[in-house]
C-alpha positions in Angstrom: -85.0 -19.8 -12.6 -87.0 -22.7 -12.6 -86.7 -26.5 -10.1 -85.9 -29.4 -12.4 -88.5 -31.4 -12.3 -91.5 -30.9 -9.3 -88.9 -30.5 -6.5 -88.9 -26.9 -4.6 -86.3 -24.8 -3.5 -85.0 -26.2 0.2 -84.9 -23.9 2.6 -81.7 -22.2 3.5 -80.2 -22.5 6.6 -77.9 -19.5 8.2 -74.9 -20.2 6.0 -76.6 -21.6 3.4 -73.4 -23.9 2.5 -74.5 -27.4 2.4 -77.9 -26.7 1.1 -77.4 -24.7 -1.9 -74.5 -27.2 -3.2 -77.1 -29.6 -3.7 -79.9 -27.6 -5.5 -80.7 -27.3 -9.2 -81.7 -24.1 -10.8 -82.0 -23.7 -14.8 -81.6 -20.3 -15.8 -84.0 -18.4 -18.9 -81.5 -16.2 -20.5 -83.5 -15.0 -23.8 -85.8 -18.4 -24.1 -83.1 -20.3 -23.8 -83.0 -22.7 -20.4 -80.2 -24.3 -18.7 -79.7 -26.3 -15.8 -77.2 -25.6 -12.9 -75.6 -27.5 -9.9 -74.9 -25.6 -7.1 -71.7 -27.4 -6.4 -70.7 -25.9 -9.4 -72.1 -22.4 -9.1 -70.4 -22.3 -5.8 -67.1 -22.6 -7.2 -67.1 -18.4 -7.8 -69.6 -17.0 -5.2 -69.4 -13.5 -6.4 -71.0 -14.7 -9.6 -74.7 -13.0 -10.4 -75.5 -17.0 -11.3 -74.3 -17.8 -7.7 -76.1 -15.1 -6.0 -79.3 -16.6 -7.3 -78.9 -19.6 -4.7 -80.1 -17.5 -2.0 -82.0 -14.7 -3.5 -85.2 -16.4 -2.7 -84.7 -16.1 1.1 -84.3 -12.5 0.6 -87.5 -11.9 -0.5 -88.9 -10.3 -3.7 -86.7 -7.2 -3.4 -83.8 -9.7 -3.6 -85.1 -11.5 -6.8 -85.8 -8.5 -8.7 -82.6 -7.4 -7.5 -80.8 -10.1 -9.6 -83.2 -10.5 -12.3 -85.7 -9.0 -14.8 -89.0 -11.1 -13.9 -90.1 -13.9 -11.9 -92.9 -16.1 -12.7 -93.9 -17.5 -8.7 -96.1 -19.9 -9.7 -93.3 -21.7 -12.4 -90.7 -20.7 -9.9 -89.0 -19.6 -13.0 -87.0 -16.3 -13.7 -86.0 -14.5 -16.9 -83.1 -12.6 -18.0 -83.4 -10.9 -20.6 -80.0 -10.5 -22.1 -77.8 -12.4 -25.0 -78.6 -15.9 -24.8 -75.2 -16.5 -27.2 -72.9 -14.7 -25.0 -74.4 -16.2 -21.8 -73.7 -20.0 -24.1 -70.4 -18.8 -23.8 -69.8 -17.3 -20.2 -71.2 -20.5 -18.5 -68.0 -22.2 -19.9 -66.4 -20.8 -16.6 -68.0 -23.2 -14.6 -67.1 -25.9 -16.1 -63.8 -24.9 -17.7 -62.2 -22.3 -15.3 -62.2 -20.2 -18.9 -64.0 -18.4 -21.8 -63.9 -17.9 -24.8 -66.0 -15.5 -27.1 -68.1 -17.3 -30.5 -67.2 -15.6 -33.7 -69.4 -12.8 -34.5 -70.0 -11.6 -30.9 -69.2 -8.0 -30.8 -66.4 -7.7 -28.2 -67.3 -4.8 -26.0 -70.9 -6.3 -25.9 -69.8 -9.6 -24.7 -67.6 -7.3 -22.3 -70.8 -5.5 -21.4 -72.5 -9.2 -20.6 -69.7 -10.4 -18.7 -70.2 -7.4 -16.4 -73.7 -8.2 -16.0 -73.3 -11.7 -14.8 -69.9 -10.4 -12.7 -67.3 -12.9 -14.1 -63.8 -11.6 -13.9 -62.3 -10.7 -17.1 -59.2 -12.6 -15.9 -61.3 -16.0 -16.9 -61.2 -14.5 -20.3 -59.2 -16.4 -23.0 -55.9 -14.2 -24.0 -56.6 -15.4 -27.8 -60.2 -12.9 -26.9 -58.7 -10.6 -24.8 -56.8 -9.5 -28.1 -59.9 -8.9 -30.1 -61.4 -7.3 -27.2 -58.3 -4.8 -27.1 -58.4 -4.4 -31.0 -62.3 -3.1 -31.0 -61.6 -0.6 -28.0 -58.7 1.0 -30.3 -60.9 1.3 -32.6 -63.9 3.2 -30.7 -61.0 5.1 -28.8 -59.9 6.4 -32.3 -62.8 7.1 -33.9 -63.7 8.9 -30.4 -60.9 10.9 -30.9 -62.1 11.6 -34.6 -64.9 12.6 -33.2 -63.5 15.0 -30.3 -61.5 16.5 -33.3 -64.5 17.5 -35.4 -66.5 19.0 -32.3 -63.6 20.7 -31.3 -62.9 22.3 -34.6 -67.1 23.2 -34.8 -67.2 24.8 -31.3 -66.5 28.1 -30.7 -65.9 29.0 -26.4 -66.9 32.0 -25.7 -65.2 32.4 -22.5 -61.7 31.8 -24.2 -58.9 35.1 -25.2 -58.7 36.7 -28.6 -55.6 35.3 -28.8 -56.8 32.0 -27.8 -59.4 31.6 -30.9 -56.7 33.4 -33.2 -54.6 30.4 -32.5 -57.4 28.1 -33.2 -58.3 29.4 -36.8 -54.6 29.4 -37.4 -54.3 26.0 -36.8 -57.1 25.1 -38.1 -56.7 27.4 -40.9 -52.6 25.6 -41.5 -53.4 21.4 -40.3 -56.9 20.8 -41.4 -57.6 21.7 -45.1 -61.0 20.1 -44.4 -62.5 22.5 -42.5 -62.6 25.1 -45.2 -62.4 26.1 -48.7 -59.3 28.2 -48.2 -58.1 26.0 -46.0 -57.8 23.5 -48.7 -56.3 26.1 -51.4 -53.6 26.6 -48.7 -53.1 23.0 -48.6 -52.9 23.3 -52.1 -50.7 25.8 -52.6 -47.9 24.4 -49.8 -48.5 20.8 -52.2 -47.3 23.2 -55.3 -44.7 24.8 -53.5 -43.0 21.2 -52.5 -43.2 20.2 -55.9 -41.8 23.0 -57.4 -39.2 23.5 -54.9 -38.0 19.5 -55.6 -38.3 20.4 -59.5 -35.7 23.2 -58.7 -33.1 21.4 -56.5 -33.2 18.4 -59.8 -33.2 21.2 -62.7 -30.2 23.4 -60.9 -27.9 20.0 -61.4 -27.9 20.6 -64.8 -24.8 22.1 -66.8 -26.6 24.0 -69.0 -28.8 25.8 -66.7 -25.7 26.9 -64.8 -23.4 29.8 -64.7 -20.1 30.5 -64.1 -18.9 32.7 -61.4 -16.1 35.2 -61.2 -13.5 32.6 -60.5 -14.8 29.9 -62.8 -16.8 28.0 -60.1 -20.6 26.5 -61.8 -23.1 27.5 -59.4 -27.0 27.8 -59.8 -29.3 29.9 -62.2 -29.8 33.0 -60.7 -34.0 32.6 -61.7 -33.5 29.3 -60.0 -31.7 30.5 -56.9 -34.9 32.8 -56.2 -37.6 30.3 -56.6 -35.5 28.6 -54.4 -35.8 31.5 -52.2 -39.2 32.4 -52.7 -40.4 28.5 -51.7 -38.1 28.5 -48.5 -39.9 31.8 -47.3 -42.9 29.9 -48.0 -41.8 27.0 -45.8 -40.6 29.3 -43.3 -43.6 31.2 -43.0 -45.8 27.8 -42.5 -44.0 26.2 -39.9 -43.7 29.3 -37.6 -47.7 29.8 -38.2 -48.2 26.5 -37.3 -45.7 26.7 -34.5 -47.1 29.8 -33.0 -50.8 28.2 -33.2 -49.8 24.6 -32.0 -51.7 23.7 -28.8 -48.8 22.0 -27.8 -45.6 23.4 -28.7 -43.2 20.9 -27.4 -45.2 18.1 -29.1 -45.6 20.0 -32.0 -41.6 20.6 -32.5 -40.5 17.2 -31.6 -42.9 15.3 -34.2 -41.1 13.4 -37.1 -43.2 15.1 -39.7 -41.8 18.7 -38.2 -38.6 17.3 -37.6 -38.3 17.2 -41.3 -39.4 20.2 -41.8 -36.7 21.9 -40.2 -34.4 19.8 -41.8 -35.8 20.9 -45.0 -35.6 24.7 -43.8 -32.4 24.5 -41.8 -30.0 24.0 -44.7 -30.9 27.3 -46.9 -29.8 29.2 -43.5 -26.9 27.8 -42.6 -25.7 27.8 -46.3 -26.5 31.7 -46.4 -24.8 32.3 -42.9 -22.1 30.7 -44.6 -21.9 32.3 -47.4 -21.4 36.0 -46.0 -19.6 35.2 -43.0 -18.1 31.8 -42.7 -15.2 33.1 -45.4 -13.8 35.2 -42.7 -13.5 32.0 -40.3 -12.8 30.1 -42.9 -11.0 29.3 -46.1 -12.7 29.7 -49.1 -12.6 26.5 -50.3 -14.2 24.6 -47.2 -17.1 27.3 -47.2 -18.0 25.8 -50.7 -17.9 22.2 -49.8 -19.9 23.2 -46.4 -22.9 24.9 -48.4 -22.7 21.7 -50.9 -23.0 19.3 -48.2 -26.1 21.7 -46.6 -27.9 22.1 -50.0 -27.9 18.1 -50.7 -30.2 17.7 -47.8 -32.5 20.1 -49.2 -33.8 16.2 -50.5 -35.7 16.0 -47.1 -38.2 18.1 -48.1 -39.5 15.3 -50.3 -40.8 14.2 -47.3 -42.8 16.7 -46.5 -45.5 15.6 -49.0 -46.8 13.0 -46.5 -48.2 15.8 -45.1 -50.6 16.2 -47.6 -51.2 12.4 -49.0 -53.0 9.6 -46.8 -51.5 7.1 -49.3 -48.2 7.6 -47.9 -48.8 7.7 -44.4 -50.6 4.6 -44.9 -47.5 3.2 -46.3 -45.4 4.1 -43.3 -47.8 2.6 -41.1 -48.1 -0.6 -42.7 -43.9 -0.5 -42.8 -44.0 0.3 -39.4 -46.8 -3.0 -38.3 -44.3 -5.1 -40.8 -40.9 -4.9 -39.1 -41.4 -8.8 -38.3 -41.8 -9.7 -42.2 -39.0 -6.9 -43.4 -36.4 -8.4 -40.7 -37.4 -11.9 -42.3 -37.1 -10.6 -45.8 -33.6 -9.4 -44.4 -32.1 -12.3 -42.8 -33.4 -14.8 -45.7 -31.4 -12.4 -48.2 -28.4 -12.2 -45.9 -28.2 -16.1 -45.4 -28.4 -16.6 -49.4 -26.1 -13.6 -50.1 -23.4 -15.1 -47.6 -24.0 -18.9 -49.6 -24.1 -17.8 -52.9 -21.2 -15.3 -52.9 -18.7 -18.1 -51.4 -19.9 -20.6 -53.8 -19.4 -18.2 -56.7 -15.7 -17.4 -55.2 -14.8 -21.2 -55.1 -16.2 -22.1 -58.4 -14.9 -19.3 -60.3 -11.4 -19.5 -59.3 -10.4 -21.9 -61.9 -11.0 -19.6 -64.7 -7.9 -17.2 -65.4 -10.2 -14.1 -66.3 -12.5 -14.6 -62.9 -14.0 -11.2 -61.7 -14.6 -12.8 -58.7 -11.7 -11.6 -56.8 -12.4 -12.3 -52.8 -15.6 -13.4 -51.3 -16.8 -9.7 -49.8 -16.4 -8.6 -53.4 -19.0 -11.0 -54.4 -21.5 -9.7 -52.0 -21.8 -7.3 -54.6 -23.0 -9.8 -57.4 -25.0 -12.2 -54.8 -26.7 -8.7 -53.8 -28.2 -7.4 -57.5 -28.6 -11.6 -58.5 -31.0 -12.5 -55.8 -33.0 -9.3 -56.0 -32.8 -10.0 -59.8 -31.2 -6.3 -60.7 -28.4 -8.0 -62.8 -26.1 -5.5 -63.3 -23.4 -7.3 -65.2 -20.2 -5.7 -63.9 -19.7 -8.6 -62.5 -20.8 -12.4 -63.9 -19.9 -16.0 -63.7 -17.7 -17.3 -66.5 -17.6 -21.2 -65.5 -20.5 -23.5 -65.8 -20.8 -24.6 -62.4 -20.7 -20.6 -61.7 -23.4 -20.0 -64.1 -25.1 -22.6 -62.4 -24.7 -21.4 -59.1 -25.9 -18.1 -60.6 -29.1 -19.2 -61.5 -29.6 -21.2 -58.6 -29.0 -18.1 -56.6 -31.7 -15.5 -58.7 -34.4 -18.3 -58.3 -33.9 -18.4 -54.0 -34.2 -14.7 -54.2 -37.2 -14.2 -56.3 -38.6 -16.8 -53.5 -37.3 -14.8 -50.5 -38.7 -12.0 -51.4 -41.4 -13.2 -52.7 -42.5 -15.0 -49.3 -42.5 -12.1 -46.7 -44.5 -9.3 -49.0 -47.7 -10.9 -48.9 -48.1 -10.4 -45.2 -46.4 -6.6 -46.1 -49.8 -6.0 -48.1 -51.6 -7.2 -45.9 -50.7 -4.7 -43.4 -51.1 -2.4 -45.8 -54.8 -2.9 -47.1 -56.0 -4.2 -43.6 -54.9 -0.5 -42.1 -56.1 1.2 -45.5 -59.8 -0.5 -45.1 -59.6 -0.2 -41.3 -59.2 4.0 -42.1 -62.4 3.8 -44.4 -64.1 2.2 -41.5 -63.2 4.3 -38.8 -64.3 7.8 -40.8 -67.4 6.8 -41.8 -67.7 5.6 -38.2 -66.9 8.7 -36.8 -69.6 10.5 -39.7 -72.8 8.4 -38.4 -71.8 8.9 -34.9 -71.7 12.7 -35.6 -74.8 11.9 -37.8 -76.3 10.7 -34.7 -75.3 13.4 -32.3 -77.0 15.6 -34.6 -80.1 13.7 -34.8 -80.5 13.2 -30.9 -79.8 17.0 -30.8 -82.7 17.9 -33.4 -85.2 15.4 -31.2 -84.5 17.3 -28.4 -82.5 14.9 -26.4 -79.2 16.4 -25.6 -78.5 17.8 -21.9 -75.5 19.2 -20.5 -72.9 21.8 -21.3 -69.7 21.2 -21.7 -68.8 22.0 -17.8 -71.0 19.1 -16.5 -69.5 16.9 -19.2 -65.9 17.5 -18.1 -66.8 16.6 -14.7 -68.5 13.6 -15.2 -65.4 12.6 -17.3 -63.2 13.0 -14.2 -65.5 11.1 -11.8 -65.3 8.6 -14.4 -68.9 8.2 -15.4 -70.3 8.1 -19.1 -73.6 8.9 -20.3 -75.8 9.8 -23.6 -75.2 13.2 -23.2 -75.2 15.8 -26.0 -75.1 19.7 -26.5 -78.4 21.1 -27.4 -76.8 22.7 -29.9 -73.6 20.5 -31.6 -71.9 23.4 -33.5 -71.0 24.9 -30.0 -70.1 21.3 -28.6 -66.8 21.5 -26.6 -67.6 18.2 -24.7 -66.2 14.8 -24.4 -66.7 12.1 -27.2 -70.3 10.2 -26.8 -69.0 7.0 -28.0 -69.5 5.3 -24.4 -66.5 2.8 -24.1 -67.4 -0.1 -21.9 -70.1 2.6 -20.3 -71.1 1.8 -16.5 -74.9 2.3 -17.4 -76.0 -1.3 -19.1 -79.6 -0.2 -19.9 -78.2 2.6 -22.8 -76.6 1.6 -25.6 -74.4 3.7 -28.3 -74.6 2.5 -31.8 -71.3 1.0 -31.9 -72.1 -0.8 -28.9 -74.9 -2.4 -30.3 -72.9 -3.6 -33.3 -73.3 -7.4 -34.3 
């Protein structure tokens, strides 16, 4: 900090009130100077800026205290920190409010704002959302992280039982961590396909027998592939059951929902089979086990297990509820318009097929989304015309709300890329730091430093028996170590 011009710092009296809001200080934040009022300064006390109005009557202790050098002859100090961030946080005096420059990493400019102990409160909500976006992100690939360690480390202290379960699972939910483990990924991949392939190819007449009292029912060959892929199915979700860390998770999960539903039916339809003729008539046992088998199409479902593609597509569905609901109600308006105009306009030709207005939903429905079926069409020319009209504001309704749709999608596509070769180089890392000979800790210290709530750059000496916490230090107390992805601008 350095007087403007040749005059010196006044001296400070016990409260210090008066004289400070009349001094001039100019900061040197990276090389870059710049001159404050104390009237101004004052304005949030608790400020590190603030604090420097009276550091000088506390001596050198309290300079250094504040700062990284001081220069007594220039009267100047230094600070050696962002100078682009700092361009930024100074906007609180002046402005009651910040806002971030593009290209600032957020959890650095976090990391400054900490330093010079502004509130985040005077941060801008418009930042605050980038700021939450990057911690998601460092929070998942932490988690990515954790998951690879956890699947490398082998605890000694744990049950038989306890790392039977873990090669189970690991064996079952993560076909990268081994070559088997992929063939059984495999193998349940074939067994879904094969098992769809049956349900489609049992439909057909020609495949089918007749029973003793004339009723078409399955192939018997197809009836025990059937079999054979629902023991399958059986087999893997108890496994993974059994294994699951946590079991009541595990079974209420959408993905495992389906499964059941996939499994359920072939049980039920057996039960049936054998004993719900005694209940039962005949006749409603039949229509029962029909109704069961069609909703042996759930297990379609099941191959988002094994494919990224699709779960990328949910996701982006799911983050697109806004555009689909637009999409919707655009439809629904022009549906509602063009069916009633169809109805009036075709009501003067004697051979209309436009007999009430809900029955030319129907044709509004496959005209705006351009299907066309032609079981029902306009016979007037003002119908025709109306017709056209109508296909034209569809193709533009729909046409409007699935850009953003693909958006979503390719944004969270990319944004998956990102965060596993993220979570590669900071495992990369780990493993470097480890070879140097920098890592400390076991995984007992680790855990307890997690629950006092303090980070630090600590790593296993050896990573392939790591058990501990992720290393990617969000928002980390310690401002003089920095983590790659900290560092990132």
């Amino acid at each position: 900090i350095k007087m403007a011009g040749d005059c010196r710092f006044p001296d400070v009296d016990t409260d210090g009130s008066e004289n400070s809001e009349e001094m001039e200080i100019v900061v040197n934040v990276g090389g870059v100077r710049q001159v404050f009022y104390g009237d101004n300064l004052n304005q949030y006390p608790e400020t590190r800026l603030a604090e420097l109005l009276n550091c000088l009557s506390g001596g050198y202790d309290s300079i250094f205290s504040l700062c990284d050098d001081y220069d007594p002859g220039k009267r100047e100090f230094y600070f050696d920190r962002d100078p682009d961030a700092f361009k930024c946080i100074v906007d609180v005096y002046y402005f009651g409010e910040i806002h971030m420059k593009k290209g600032i990493c957020p959890i650095c400019f976090k990391n400054e704002m900490e330093f010079w102990k502004v509130d985040l409160k005077f941060l801008d909500d418009c930042c605050k959302t980038h700021l939450s976006e990057k911690k998601e992100e460092l929070e998942e690939i932490a988690r990515r992280v954790q998951l690879i360690l956890d699947d490398l480390g082998v605890d000694a202290s744990e049950s038989r039982w306890k790392r039977c379960q873990k090669c189970i699972w690991k064996f079952l939910e993560k076909p990268e961590s081994s070559y088997p483990a992929r063939v059984i990924a495999v193998l349940s991949f074939l067994f879904i396909l094969i098992s769809s392939v049956v349900m489609c190819v049992g439909t057909i007449p020609d495949l089918q027998v007749v029973d003793a009292e004339g009723n078409r029912m399955e192939h018997p060959t197809l009836d025990s592939i059937e079999t054979a892929c629902i023991g399958w199915f059986t087999m893997e979700y108890v496994l993974r059951l059994i294994s699951s860390p946590n079991k009541l998770h595990f079974a209420l999960s959408f993905m495992n929902i389906v499964d059941v539903l996939a499994i359920l039916p072939f049980y039920v339809s057996l039960t049936l089979t054998h004993l719900g003729a005694k209940l039962m008539e005949l006749s409603n046992v039949q229509q029962a086990v029909q109704a069961l088998r069609i909703m042996r199409i759930a297990r379609i479902f099941k191959l988002a297990r094994h494919s990224s593609g699709l779960q990328t597509l949910t996701y982006a569905l799911k983050r697109s509820f806004k555009e689909l609901g637009l999409l919707l109600m655009y439809l629904a308006v022009g549906i509602f318009v063009f069916s009633a105009l169809g109805y009036t306009m075709e009501q003067s030709h004697p051979e209309t097929l436009f007999k009430s207005i809900p029955q030319s939903f129907w044709w509004a429905i496959i005209t705006m989304t351009t299907v066309g079926y032609g079981d029902i069409y306009p016979k007037t020319t003002l119908g025709k015309l109306n017709a056209a009209i109508s296909f034209l504001c569809g193709v533009i309704a729909i046409a409007l709300p699935i850009h953003p749709i693909i958006n979503n999608f390719v944004r969270y596509y990319n944004k998956q890329r990102v965060l596993e070769t993220a979570a590669k180089h900071e495992l990369e890392l780990m493993e470097l730091n480890s070879a140097e000979g920098k890592a400390a800790g076991s995984r007992s210290e680790l855990e307890d430093l997690s629950r006092e709530g303090k980070e630090g750059p600590f790593y296993s000496s050896r990573l392939k028996v790591s058990h501990s916490d992720t290393f990617i230090h969000l928002l980390s107390e310690e401002k003089h170590y920095r983590t790659r992805l900290q560092s990132c601008k």
